[in-house]
ROZAZA-746628 format. One record per atom (N, C-alpha, C, O): residue number from 1; atom name; z negated, x, y. Coordinates in steps of 0.02 Angstrom, whole numbers, plus 32768, in hexadecimal, padded with zeros to 4 digits. Example, Ala and Ser with C-alpha at 12.3 -4.5 7.8 and 13.67 -1.06 7.14 Angstrom:
! residues 2
<atom><k>1</k><a>N</a><up>7E7A</up><east>8294</east><north>7EE4</north></atom>
<atom><k>1</k><a>CA</a><up>7E7A</up><east>8267</east><north>7F1F</north></atom>
<atom><k>1</k><a>C</a><up>7E7A</up><east>8294</east><north>7F5B</north></atom>
<atom><k>1</k><a>O</a><up>7E59</up><east>82C8</east><north>7F5A</north></atom>
<atom><k>2</k><a>N</a><up>7E9E</up><east>8282</east><north>7F90</north></atom>
<atom><k>2</k><a>CA</a><up>7E9B</up><east>82AC</east><north>7FCB</north></atom>
<atom><k>2</k><a>C</a><up>7E76</up><east>8285</east><north>8002</north></atom>
<atom><k>2</k><a>O</a><up>7E6E</up><east>829E</east><north>8039</north></atom>
***
This chain:
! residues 67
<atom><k>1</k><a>N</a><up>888E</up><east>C1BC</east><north>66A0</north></atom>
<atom><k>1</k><a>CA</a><up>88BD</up><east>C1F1</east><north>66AB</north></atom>
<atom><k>1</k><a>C</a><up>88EC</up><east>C1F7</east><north>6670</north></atom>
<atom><k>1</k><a>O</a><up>88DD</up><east>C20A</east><north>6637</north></atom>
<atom><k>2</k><a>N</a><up>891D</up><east>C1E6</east><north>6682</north></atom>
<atom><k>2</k><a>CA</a><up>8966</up><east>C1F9</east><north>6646</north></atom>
<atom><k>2</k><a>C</a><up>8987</up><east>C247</east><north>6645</north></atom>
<atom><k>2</k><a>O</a><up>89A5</up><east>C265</east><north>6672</north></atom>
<atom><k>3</k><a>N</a><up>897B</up><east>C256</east><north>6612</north></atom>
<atom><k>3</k><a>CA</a><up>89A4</up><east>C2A5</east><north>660B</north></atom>
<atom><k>3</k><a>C</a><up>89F2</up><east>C291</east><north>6624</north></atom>
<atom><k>3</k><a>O</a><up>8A13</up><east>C25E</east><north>661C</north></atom>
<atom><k>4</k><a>N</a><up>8A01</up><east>C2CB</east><north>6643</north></atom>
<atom><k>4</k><a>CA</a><up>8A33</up><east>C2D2</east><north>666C</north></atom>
<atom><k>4</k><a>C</a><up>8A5E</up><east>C31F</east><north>6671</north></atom>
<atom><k>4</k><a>O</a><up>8A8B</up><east>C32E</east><north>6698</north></atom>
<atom><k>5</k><a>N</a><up>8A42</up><east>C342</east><north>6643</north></atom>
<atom><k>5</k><a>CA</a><up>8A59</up><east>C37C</east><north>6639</north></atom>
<atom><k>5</k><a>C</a><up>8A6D</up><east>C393</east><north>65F8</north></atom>
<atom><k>5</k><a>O</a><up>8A3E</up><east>C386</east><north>65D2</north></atom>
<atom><k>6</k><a>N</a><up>8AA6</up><east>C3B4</east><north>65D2</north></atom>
<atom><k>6</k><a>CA</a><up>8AB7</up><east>C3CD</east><north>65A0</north></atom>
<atom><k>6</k><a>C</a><up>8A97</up><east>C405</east><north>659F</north></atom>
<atom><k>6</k><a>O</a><up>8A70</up><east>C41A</east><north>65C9</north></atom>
<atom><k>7</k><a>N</a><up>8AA9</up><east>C423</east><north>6568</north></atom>
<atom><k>7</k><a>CA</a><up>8A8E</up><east>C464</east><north>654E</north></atom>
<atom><k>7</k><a>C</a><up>8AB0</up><east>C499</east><north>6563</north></atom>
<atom><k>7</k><a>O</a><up>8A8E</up><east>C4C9</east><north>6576</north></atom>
<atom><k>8</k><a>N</a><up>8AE6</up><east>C49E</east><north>6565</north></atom>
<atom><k>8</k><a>CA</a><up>8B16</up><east>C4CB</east><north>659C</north></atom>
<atom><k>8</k><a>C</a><up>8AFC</up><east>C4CD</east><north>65F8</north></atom>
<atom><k>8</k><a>O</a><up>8AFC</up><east>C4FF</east><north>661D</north></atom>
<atom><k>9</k><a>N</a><up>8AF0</up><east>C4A1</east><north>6603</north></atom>
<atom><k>9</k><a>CA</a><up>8AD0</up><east>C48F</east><north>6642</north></atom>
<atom><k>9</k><a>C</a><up>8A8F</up><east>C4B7</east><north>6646</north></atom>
<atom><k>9</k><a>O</a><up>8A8A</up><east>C4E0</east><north>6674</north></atom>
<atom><k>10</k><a>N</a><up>8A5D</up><east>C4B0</east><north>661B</north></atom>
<atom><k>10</k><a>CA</a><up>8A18</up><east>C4DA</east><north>660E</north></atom>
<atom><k>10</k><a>C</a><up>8A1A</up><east>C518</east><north>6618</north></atom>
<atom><k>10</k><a>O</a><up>89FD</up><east>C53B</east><north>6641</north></atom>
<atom><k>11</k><a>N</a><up>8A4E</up><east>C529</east><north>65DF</north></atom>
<atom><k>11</k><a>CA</a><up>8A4C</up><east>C571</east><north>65C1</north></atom>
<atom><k>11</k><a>C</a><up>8A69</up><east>C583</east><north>660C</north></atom>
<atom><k>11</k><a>O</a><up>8A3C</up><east>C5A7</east><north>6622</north></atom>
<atom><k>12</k><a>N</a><up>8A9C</up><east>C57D</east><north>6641</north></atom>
<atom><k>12</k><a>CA</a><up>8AB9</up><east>C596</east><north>665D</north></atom>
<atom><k>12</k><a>C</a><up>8A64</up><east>C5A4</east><north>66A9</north></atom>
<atom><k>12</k><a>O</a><up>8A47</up><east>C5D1</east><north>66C8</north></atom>
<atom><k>13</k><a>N</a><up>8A63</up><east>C569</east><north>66A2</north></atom>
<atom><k>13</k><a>CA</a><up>8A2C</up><east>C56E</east><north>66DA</north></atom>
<atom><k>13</k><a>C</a><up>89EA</up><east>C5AB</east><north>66B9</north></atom>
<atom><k>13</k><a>O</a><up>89CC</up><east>C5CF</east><north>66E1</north></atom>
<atom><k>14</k><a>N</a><up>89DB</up><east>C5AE</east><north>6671</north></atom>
<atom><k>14</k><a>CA</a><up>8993</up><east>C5D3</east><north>666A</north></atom>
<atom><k>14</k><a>C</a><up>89C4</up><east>C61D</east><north>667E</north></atom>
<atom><k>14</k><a>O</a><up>89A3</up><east>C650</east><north>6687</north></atom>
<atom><k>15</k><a>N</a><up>89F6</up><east>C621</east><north>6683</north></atom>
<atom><k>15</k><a>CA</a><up>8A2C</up><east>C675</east><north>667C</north></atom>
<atom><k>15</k><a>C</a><up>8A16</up><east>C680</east><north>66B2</north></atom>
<atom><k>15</k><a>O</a><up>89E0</up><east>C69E</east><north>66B1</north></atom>
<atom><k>16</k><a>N</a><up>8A2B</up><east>C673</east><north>66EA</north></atom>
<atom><k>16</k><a>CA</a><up>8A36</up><east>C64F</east><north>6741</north></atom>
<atom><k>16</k><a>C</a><up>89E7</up><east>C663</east><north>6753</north></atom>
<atom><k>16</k><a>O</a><up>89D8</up><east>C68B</east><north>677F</north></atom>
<atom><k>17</k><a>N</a><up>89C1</up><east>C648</east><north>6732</north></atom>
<atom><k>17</k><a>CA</a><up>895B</up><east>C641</east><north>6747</north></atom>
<atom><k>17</k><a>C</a><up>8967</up><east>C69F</east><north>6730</north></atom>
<atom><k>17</k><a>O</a><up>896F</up><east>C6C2</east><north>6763</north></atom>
<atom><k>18</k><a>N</a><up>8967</up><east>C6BE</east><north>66FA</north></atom>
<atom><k>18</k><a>CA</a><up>8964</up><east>C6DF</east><north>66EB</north></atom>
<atom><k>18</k><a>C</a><up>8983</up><east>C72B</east><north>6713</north></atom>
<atom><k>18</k><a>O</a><up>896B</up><east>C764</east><north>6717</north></atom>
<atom><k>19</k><a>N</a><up>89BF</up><east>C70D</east><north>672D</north></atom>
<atom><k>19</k><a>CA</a><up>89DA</up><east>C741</east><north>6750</north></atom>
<atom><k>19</k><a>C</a><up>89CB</up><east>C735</east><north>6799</north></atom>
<atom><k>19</k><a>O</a><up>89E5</up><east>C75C</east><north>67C1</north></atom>
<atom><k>20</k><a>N</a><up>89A0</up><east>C700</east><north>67B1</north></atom>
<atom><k>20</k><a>CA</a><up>898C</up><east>C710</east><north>67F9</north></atom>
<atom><k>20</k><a>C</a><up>8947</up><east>C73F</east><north>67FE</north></atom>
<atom><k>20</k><a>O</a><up>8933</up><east>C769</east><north>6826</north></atom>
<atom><k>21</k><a>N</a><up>892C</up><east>C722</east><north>67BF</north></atom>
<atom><k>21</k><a>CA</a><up>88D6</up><east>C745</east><north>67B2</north></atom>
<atom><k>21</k><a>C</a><up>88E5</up><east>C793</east><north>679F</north></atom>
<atom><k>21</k><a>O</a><up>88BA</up><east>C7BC</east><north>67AE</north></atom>
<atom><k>22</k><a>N</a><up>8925</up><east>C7AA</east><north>677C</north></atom>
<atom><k>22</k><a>CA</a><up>8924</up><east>C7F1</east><north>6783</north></atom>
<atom><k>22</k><a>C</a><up>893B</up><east>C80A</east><north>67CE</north></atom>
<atom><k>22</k><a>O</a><up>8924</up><east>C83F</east><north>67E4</north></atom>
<atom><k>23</k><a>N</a><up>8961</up><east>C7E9</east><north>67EC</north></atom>
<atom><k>23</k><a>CA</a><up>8988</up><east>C802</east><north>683A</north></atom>
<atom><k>23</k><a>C</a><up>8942</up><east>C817</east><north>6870</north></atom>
<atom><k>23</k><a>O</a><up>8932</up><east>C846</east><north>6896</north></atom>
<atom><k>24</k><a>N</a><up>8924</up><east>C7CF</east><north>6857</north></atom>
<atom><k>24</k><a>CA</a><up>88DC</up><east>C7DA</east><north>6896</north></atom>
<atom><k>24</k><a>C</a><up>88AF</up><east>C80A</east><north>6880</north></atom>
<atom><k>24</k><a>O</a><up>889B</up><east>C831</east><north>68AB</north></atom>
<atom><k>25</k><a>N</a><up>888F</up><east>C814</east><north>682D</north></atom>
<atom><k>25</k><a>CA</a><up>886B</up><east>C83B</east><north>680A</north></atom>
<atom><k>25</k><a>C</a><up>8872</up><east>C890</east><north>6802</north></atom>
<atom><k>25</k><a>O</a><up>8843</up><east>C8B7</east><north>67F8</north></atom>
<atom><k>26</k><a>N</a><up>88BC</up><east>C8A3</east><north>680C</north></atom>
<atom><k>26</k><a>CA</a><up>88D1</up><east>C8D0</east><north>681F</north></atom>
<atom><k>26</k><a>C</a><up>88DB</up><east>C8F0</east><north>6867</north></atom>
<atom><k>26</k><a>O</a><up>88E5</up><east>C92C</east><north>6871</north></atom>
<atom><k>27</k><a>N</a><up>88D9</up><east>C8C7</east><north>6890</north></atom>
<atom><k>27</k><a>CA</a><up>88D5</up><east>C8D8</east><north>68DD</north></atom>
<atom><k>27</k><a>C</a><up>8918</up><east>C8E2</east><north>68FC</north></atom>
<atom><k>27</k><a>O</a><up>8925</up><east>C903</east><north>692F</north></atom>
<atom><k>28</k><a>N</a><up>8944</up><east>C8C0</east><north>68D3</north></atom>
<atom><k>28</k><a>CA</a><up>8999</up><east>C8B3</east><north>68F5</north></atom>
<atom><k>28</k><a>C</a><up>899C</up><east>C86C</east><north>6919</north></atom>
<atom><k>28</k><a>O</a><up>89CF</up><east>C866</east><north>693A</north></atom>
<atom><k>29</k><a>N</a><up>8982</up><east>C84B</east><north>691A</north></atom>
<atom><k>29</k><a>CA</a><up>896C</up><east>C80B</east><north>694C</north></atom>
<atom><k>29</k><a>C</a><up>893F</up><east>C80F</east><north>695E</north></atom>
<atom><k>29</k><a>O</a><up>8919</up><east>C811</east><north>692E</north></atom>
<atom><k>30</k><a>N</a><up>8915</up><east>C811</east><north>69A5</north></atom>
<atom><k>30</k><a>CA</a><up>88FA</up><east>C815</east><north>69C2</north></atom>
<atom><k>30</k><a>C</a><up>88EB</up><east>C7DE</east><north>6A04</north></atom>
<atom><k>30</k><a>O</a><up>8915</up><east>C7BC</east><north>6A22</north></atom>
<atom><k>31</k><a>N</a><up>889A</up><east>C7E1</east><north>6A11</north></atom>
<atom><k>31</k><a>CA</a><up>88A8</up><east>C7B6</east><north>6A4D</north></atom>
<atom><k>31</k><a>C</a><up>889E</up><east>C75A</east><north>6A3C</north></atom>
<atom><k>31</k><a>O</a><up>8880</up><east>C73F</east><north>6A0E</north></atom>
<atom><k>32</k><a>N</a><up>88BD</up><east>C744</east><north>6A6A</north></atom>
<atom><k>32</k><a>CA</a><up>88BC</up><east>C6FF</east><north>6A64</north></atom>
<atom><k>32</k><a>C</a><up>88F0</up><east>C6E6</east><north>6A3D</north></atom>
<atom><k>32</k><a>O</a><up>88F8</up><east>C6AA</east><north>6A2E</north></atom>
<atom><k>33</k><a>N</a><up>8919</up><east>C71C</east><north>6A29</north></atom>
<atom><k>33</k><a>CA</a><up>8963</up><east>C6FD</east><north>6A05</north></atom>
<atom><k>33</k><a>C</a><up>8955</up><east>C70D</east><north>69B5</north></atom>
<atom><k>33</k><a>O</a><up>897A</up><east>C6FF</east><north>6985</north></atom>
<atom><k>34</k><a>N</a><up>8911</up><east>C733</east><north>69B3</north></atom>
<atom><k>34</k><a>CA</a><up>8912</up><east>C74A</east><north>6972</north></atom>
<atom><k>34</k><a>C</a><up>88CC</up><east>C713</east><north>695E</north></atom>
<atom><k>34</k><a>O</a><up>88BA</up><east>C707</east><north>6924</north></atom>
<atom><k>35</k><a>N</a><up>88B4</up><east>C6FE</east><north>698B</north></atom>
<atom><k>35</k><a>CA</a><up>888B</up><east>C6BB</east><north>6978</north></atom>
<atom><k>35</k><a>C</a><up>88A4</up><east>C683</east><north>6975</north></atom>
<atom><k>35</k><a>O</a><up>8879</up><east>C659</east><north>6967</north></atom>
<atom><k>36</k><a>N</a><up>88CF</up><east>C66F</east><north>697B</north></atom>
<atom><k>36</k><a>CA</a><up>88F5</up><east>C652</east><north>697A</north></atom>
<atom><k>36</k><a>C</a><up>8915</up><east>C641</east><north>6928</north></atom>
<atom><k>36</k><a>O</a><up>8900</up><east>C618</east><north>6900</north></atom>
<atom><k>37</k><a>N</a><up>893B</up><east>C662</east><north>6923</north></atom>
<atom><k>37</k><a>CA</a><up>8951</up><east>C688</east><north>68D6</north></atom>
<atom><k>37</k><a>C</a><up>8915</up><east>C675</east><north>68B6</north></atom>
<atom><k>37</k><a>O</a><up>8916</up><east>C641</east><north>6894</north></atom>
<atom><k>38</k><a>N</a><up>88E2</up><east>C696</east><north>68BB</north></atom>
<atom><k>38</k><a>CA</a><up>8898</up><east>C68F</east><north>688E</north></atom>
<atom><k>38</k><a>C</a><up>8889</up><east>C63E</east><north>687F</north></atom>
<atom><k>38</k><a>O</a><up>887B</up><east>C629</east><north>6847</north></atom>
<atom><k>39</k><a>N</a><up>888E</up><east>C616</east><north>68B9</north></atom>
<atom><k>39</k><a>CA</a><up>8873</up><east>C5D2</east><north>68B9</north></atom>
<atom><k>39</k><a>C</a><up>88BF</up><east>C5B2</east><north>68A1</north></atom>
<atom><k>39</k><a>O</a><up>88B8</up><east>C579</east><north>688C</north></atom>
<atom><k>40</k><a>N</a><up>88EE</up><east>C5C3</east><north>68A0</north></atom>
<atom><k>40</k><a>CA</a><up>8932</up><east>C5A8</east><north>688C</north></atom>
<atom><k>40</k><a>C</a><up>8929</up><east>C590</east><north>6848</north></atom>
<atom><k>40</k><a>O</a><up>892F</up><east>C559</east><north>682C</north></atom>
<atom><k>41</k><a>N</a><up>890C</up><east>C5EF</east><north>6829</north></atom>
<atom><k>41</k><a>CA</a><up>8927</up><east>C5EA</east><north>67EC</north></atom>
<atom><k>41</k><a>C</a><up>88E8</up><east>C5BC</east><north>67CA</north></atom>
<atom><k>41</k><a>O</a><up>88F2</up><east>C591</east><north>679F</north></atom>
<atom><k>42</k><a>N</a><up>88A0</up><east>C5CE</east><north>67EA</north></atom>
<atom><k>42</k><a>CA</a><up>8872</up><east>C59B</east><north>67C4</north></atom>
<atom><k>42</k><a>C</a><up>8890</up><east>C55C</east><north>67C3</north></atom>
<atom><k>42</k><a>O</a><up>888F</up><east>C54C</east><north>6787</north></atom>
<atom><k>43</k><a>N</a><up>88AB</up><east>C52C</east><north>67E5</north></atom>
<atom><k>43</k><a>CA</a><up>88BB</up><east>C502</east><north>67F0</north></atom>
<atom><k>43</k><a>C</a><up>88E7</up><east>C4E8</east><north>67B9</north></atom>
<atom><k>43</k><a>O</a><up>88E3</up><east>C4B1</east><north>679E</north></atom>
<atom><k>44</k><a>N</a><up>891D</up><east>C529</east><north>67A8</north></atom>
<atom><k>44</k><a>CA</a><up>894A</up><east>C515</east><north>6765</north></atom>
<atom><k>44</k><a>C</a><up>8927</up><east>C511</east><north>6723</north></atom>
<atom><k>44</k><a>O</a><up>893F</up><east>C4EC</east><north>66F8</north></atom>
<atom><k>45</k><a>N</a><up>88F0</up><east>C535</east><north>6715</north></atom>
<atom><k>45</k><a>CA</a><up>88C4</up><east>C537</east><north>66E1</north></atom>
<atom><k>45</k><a>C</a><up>88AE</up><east>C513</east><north>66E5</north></atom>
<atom><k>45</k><a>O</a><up>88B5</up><east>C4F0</east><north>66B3</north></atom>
<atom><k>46</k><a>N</a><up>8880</up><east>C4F3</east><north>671D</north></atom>
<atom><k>46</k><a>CA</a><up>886A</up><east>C496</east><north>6710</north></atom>
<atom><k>46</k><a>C</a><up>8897</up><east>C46B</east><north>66E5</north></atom>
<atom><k>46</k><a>O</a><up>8892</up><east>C453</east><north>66AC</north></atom>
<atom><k>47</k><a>N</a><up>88D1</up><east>C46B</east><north>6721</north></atom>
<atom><k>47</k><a>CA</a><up>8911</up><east>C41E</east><north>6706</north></atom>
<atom><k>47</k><a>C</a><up>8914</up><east>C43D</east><north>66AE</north></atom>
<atom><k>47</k><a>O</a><up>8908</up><east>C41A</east><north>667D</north></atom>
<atom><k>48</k><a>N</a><up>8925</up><east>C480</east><north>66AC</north></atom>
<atom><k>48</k><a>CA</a><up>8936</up><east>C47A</east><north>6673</north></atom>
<atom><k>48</k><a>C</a><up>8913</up><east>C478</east><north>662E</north></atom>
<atom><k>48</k><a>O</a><up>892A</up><east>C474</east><north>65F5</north></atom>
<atom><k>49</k><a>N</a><up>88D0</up><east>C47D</east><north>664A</north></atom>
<atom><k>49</k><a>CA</a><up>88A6</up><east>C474</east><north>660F</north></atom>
<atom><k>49</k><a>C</a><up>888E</up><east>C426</east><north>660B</north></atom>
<atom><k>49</k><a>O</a><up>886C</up><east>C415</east><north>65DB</north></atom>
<atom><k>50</k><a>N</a><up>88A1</up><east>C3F2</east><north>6643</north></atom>
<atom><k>50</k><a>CA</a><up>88AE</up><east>C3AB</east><north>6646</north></atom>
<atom><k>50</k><a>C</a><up>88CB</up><east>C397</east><north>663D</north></atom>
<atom><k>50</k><a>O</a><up>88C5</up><east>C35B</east><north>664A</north></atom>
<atom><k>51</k><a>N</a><up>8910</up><east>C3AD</east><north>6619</north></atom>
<atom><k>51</k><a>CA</a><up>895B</up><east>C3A0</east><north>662D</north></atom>
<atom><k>51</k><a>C</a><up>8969</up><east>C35C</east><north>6663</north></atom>
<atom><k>51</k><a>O</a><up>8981</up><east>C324</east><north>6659</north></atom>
<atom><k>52</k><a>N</a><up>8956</up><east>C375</east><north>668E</north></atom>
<atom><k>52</k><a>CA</a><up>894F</up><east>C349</east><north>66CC</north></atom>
<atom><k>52</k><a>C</a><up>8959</up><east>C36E</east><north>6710</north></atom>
<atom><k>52</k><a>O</a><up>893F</up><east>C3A1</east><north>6728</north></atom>
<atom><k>53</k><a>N</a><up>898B</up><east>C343</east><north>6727</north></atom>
<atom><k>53</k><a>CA</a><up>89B0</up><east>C368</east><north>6760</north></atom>
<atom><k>53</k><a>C</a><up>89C2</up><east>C32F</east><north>67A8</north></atom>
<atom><k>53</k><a>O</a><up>89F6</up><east>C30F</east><north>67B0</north></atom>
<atom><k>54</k><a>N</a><up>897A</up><east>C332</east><north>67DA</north></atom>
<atom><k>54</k><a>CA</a><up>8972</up><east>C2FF</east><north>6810</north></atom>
<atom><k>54</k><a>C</a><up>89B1</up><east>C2FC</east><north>682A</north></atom>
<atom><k>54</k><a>O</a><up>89C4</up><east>C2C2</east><north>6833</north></atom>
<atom><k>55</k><a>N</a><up>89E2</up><east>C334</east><north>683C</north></atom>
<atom><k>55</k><a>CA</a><up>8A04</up><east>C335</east><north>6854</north></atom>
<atom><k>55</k><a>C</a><up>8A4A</up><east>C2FF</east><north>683B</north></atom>
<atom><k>55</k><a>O</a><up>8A6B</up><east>C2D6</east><north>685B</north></atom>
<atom><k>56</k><a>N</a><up>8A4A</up><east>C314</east><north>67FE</north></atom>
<atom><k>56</k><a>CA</a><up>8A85</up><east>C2F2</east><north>67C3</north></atom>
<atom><k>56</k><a>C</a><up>8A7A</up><east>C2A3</east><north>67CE</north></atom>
<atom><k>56</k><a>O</a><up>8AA4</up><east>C279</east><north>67E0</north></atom>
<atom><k>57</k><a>N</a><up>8A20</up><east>C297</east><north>67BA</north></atom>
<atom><k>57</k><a>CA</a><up>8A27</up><east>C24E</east><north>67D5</north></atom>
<atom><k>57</k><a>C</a><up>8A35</up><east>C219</east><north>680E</north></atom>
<atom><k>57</k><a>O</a><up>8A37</up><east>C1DC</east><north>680B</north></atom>
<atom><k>58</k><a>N</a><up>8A3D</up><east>C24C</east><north>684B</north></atom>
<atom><k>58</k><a>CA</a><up>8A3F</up><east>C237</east><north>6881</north></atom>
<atom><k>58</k><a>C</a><up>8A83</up><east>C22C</east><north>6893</north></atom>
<atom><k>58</k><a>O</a><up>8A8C</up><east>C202</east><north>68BF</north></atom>
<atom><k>59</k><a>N</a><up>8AC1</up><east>C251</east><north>6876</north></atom>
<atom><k>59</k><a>CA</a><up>8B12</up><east>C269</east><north>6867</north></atom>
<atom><k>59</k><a>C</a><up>8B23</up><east>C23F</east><north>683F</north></atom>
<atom><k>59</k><a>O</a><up>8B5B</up><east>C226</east><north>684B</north></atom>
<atom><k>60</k><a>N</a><up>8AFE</up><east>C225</east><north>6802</north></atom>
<atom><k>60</k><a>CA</a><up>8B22</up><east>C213</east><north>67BA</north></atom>
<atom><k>60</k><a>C</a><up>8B40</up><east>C223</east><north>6782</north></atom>
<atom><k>60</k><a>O</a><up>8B5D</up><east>C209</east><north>6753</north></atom>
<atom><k>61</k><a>N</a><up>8B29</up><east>C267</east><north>679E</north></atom>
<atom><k>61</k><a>CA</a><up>8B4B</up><east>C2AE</east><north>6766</north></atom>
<atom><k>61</k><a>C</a><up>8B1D</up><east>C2BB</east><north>6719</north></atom>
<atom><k>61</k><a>O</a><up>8AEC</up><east>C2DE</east><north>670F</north></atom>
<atom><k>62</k><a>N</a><up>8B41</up><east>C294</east><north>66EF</north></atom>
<atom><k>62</k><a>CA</a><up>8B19</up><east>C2B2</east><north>66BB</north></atom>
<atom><k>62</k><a>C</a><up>8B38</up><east>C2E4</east><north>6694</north></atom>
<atom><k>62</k><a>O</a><up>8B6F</up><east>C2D5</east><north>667D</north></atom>
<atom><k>63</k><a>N</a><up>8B1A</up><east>C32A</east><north>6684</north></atom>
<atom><k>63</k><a>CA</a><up>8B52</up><east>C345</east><north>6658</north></atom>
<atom><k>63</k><a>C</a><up>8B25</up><east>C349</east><north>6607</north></atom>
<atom><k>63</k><a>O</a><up>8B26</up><east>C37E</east><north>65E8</north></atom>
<atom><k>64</k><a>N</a><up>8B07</up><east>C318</east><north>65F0</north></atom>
<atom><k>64</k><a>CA</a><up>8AEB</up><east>C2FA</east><north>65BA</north></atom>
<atom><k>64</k><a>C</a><up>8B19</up><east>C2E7</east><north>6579</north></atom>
<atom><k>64</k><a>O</a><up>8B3A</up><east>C2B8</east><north>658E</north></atom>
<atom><k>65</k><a>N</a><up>8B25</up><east>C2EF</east><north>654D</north></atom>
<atom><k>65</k><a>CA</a><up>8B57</up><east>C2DD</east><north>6528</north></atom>
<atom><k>65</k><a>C</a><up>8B46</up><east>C290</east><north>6506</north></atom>
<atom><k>65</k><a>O</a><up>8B12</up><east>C27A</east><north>64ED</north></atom>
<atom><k>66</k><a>N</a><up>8B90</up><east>C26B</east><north>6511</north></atom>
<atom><k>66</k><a>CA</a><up>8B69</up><east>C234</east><north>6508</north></atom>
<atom><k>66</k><a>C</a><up>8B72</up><east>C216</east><north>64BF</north></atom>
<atom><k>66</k><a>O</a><up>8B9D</up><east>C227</east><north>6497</north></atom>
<atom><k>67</k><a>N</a><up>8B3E</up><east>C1E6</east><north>64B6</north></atom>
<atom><k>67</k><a>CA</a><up>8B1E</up><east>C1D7</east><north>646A</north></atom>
<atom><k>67</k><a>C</a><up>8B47</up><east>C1A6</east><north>6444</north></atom>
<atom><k>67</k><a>O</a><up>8B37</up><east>C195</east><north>640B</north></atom>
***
């Protein structure tokens, strides 16, 4: 697995994890749309604590700064 994500990329996704887990945690998303959100944002906290992004590799998108 090749890192594929910058640090701007991270930081923006742990913000994103963070503000879906207060939307659902607070009870302003609700439902299947607020589980949703929940499993979204886990999802960004994975890639970004991998800096690995299935999606990016599948596109070709790296936003990695390069060496």
């Amino acid at each position: 697995m090749k890192n594929n994500m910058g640090s701007t990329d991270k930081i923006i996704r742990i913000v994103l994890a963070l503000v879906f887990a207060a939307l659902y945690f607070t009870g302003t998303v609700t439902g299947l749309a607020g589980t949703i959100l929940l499993v979204l944002g886990a999802v960004f906290v994975l890639t970004s604590l991998v800096s690995f992004c299935p999606l990016y590799a599948i596109v070709g998108v790296s936003t990695c700064p390069r060496k």
